[in-house]
GUSE-6710 format. One record per residue: residue in three letters; x, y, z of N, C-alpha, C in turn. Coordinates in steps of 0.1 Angstrom, whole numbers, plus 5000, padded with zeros to 4 digits. Layout:
! residues N
ALAXYZXYZXYZ/...
***
This chain:
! residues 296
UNK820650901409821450981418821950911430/UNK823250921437823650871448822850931459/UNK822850821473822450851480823450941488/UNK822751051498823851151509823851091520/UNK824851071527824751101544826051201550/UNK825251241558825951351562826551261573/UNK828151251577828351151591828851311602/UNK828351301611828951351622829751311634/UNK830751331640831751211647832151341656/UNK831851271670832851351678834151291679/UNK835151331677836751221677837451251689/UNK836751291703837451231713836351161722/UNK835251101720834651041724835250921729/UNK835250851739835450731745836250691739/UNK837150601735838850581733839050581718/UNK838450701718838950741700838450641692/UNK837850531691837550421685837150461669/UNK836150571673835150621660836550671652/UNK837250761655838050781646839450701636/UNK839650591649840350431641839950381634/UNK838450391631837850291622837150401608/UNK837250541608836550611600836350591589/UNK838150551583837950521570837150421568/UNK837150301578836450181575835050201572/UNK834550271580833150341575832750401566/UNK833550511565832850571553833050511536/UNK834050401536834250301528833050221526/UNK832950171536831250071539830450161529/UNK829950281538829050341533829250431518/UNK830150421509830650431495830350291493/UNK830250201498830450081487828650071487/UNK827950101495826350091497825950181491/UNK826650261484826250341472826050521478/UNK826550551486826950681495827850761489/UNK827150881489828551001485827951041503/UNK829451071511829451111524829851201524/UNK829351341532830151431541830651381556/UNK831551391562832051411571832751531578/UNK831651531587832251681603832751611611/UNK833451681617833851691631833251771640/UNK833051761655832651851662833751891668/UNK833952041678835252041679835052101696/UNK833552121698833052221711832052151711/UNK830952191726830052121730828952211719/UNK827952141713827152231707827052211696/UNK828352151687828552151671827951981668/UNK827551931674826851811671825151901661/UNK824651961673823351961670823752091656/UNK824152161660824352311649824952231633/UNK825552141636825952041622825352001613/UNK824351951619822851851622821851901611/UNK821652061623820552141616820552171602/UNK822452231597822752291590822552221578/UNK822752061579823352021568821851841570/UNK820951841577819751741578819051741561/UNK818651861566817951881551818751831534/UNK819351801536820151831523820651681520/UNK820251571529820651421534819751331532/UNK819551181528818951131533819451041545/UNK820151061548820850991565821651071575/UNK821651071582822651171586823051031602/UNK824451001603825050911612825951001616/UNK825650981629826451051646827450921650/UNK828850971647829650841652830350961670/UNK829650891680830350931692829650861707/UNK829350931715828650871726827450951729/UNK826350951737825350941738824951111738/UNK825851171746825451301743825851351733/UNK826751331722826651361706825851301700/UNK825151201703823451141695822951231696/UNK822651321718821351381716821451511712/UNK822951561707822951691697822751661681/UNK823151531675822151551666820751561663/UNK820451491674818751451668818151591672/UNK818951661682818651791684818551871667/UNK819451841662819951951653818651861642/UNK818451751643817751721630816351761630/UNK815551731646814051781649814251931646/UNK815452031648814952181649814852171631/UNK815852101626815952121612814752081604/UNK813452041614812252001599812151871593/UNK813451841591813851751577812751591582/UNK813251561591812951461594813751311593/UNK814851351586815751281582816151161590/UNK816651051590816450931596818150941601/UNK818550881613819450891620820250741619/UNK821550731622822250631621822850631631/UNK823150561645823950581652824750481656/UNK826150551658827550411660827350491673/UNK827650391682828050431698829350411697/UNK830750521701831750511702831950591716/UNK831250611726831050661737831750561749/UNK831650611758832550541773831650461780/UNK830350521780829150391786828450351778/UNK827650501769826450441758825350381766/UNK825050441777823950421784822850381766/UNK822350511763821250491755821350421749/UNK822550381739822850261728822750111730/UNK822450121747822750001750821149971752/UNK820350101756818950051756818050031740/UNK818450101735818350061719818749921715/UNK819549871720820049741717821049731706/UNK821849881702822549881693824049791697/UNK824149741692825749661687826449771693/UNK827649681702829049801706830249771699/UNK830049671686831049661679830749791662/UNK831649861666831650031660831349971643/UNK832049811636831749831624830249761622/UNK829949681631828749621627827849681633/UNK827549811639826949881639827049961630/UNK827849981624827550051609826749991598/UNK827149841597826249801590825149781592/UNK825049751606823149781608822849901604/UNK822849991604822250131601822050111583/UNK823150091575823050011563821849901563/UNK821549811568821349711563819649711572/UNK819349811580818349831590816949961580/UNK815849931589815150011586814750161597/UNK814150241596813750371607812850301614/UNK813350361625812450291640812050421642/UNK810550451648810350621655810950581672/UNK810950671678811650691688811250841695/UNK811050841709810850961717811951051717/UNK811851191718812651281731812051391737/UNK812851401743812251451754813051591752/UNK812351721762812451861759812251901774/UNK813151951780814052031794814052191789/UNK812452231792812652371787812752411775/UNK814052481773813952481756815352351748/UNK815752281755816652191753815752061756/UNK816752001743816451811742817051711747/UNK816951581754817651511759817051371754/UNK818351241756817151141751816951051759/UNK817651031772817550921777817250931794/UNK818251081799818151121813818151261814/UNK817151341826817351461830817251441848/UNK818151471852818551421868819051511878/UNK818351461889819351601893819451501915/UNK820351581919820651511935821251431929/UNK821451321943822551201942823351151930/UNK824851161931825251081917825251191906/UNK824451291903824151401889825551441887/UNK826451501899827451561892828351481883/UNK828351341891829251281884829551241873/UNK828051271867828251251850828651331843/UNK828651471848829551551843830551641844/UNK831351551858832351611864833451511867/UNK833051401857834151261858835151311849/UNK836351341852837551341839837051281823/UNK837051331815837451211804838251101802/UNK839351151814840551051811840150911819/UNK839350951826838450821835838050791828/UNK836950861822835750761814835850681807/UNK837150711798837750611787838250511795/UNK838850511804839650371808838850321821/UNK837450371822837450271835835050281835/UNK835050331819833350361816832650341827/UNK831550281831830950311841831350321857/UNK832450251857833150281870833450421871/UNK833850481861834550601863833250651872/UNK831650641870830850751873830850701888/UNK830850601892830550521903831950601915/UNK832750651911833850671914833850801917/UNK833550871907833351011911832151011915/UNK830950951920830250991929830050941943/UNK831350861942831350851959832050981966/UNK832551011956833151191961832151261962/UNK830951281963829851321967829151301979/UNK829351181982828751161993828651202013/UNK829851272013829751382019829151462021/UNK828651542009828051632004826651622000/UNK826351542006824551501996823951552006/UNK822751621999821651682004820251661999/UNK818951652007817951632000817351731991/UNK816551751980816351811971814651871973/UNK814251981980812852001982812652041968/UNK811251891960810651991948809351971948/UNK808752031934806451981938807252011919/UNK806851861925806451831906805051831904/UNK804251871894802751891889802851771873/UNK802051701874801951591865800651631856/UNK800551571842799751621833798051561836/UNK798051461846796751431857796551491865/UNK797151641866796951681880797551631890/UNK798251541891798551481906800151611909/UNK800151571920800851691926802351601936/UNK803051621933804351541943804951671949/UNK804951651964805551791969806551741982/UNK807751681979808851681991809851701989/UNK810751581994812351611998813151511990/UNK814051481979814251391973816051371973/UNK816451271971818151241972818551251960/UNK817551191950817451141935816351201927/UNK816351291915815351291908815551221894/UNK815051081887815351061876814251131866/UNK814051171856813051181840813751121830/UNK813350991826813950941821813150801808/UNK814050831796813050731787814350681779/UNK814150541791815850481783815650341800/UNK815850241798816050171810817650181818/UNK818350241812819750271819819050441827/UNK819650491842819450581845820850621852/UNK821250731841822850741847823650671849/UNK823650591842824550431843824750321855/UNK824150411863823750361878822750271882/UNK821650301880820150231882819750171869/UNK819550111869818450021858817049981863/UNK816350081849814250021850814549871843/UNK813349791848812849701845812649711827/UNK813349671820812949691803811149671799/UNK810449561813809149531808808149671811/UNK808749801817807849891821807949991816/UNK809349971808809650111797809850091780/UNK808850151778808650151761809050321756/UNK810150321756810550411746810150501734/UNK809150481729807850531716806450551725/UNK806450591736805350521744804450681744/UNK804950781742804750911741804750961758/UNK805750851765805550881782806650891786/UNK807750961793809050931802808350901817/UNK809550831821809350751831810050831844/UNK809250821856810250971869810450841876/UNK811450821884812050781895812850831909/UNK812250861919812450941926812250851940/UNK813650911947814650851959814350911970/UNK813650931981813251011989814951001999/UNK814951102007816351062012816450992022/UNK816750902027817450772039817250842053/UNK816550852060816550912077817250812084/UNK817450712082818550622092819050522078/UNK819950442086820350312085819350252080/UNK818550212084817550102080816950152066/UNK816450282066816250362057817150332042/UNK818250352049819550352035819350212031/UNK819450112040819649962032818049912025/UNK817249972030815949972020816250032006/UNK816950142005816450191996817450131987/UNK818550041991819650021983819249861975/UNK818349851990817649671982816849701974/UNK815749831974814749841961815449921948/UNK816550001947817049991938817749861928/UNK818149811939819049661932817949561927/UNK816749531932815949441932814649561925/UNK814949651919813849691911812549691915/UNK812649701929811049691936810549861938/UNK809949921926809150041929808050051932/UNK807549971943806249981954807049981965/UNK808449981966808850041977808450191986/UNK808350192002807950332005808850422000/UNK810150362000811250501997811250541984/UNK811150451975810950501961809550541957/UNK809350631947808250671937808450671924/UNK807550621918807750581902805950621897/UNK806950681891805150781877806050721859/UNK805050731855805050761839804050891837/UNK804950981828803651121821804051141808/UNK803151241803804251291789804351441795/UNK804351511805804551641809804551671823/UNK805751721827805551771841805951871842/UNK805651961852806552121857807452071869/UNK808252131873809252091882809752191883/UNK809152261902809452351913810252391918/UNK811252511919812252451930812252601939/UNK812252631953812752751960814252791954/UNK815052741947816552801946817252731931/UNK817952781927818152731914818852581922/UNK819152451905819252331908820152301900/UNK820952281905821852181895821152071886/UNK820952071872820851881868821651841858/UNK821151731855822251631842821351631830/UNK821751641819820851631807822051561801/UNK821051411802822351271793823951371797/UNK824351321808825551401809826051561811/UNK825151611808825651791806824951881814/UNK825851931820825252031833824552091829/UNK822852151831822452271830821452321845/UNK821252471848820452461857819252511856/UNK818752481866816952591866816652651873/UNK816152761874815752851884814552911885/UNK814152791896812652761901812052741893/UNK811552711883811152631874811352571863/UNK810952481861811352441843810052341839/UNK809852301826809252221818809752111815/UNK809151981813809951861809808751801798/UNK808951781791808251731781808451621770/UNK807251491771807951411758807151411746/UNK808551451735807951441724807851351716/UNK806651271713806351151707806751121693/UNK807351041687807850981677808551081668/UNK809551161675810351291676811351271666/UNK811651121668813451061659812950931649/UNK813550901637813850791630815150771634/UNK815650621642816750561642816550471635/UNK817550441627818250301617818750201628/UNK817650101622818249951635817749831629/UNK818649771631818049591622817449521627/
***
């Protein structure tokens, strides 16, 4: 019997690439002995609902788009049971995640790796009753990842975010929260920045140290920006972001696999790019060896 993969492809992701090269893929994957379906997504949402519908019925299922069409499939694959093993082509504008995976940004030879690769497990993480895989963020920078044009993101990828969040900076405010950690320990202030995050890109902006983040680790990583009271303040906190020094006073850096997160008024955040809010509380949770991704 031939083998299935179900391909799912968002086709306006970052400069259409996935959809230039489709035939070339699904060719690939016919000649490696593939009978393929192919979806489209056409609304925010139809990544994971695709996923669900059609995991079970696969033994592969490959997401051709950018990072938040990854984390609606692997959404759609965890709700679906199946357990089904994931392929992913980054055809996105940054590919924060893809890049901490270490997947290839060349769209065909990341196909063949998923061909030619075995299942890696992999974490994600869970924002209430939603999945994310790489960032949940909220203060400084958050909007911008999901209030940059598309038309930016394509032509100018991580600048675009850098760009639209200096149009923020007007506007920034510190963030009173009391995050509760699965040790008991208790964080109760005022923040510019909140990262939760299991991926060493954070918002395409900051970068963890790769030696302190293990991705299967059954832990996400918090990074949090207390806000600047002067000048001297700001250029601290701009040298310990640049220079990775989190025993800085302005910075705080935890690993958990669980925290609650407080707020007096609802909050804006980012989930890998996508607005959602909370109101005065939420759950963050990581779930331990959640995904099989195909990687060589």
């Amino acid at each position: 019997m031939k083998k299935k993969a179900v391909v799912i492809m968002n086709p306006v992701s970052g400069m259409k690439l996935g959809k230039r090269y489709l035939a070339d893929i699904l060719y690939l994957f016919a000649q490696d002995g593939y009978e393929t379906l192919c979806l489209m997504t056409q609304k925010r949402g139809d990544g994971e609902m695709l996923a669900h519908e059609h995991a079970q019925d696969a033994d592969l299922v490959v997401c051709i788009g950018g990072d938040g069409t990854y984390t609606e499939v692997a959404a759609g694959v965890i709700k679906s049971g199946a357990g089904t093993p994931i392929g992913y082509i980054p055809a996105g504008s940054t590919n924060d995640f893809a890049n901490s995976l270490k997947l290839s940004r060349d769209i065909m030879t990341a196909a063949k790796d998923i061909l030619c690769g075995t299942p890696h497990y992999y974490d994600m993480c869970r924002f209430g009753d939603r999945y994310f895989s790489y960032i949940a963020s909220f203060g400084a920078f958050t909007r911008a990842s999901y209030t940059a044009p598309q038309s930016m993101k394509n032509m100018l990828g991580h600048l675009a975010y850098i760009l639209e969040g200096m149009r923020e900076l007007s506007s920034l405010r510190s963030e009173h929260v009391v995050i509760e950690m699965d040790d008991g320990a208790i964080v109760d202030d005022y923040y510019l920045f909140g990262g939760f995050c299991n991926s060493t890109s954070v918002g395409g902006i900051i970068t963890l140290d790769p030696k302190i983040v293990d991705m299967n680790d059954g832990l996400f990583e918090i990074l949090l920006v207390k806000a600047p009271r002067n000048t001297m303040e700001l250029t601290e906190c701009v040298r310990a972001l640049t220079e990775q020094d989190y025993h800085s006073d302005i910075l705080r850096f935890y690993s958990t696999s669980h925290v609650k997160v407080t707020t007096a008024y609802t909050m804006d955040w980012s989930l890998d790019g996508e607005h959602v809010q909370s109101n005065g509380e939420v759950e963050i949770f990581n779930i331990k060896d959640a995904v099989q991704i195909m990687k060589r």
